[in-house]
C-alpha positions as CSV (number, residue, x, y, z in Angstrom):
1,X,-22.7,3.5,0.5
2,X,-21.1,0.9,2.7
3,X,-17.9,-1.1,1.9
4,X,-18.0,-4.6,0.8
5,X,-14.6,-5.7,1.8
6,X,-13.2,-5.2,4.8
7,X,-9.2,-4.4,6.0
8,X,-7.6,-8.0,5.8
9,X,-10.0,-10.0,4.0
10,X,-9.4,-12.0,1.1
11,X,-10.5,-11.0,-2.4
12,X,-11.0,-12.9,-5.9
13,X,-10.4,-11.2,-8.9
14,X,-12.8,-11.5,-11.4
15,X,-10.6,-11.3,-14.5
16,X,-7.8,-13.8,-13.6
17,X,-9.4,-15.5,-10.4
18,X,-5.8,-14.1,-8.5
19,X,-6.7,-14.3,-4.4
20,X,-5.8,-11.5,-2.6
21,X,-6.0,-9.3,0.4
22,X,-7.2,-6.7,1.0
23,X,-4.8,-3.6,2.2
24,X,-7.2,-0.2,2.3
25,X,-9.8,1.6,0.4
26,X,-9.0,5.0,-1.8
27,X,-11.8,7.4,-2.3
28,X,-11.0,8.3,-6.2
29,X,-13.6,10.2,-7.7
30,X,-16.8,8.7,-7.8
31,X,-16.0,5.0,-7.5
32,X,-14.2,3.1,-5.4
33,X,-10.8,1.4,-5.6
34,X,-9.1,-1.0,-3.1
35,X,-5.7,-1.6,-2.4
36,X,-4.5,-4.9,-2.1
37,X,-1.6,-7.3,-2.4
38,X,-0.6,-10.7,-3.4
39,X,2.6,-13.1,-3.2
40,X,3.8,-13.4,-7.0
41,X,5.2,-17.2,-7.4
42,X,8.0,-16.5,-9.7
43,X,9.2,-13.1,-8.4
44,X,9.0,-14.5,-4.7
45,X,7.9,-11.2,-3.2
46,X,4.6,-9.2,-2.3
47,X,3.0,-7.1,-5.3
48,X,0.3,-4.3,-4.6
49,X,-2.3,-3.2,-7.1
50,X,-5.5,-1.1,-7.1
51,X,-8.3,-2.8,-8.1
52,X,-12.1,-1.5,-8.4
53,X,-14.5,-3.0,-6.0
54,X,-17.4,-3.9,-8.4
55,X,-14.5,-6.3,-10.3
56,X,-13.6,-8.4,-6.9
57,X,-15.3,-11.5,-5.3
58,X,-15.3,-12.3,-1.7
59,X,-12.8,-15.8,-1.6
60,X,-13.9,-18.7,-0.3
């Protein structure tokens, strides 16, 4: 199985449309998740999340 997304690249969401980029994979279990991080508006800082791969888009 190879990765879609590589370290650094951005990411859509699916769900929301959010862009964001991509920190590291994490090996849970039988699928995948990624890490990755965004900069939230109204909190004016970086948030990280863990998102499954099959539910991101590569952004354009």
């Amino acid at each position: 199985m190879r990765r879609l997304f590589r370290k650094g690249e951005r990411v859509k969401d699916k769900k929301n449309g959010r862009v964001m980029e991509v920190i590291n994979y994490i090996k849970h279990k039988s699928k995948k998740v990624v890490k990755v991080a965004w900069f939230d508006l109204e909190k004016k800082e970086v948030r990280e999340d863990q998102c499954e791969e099959d539910k991101l888009l590569k952004a354009s």
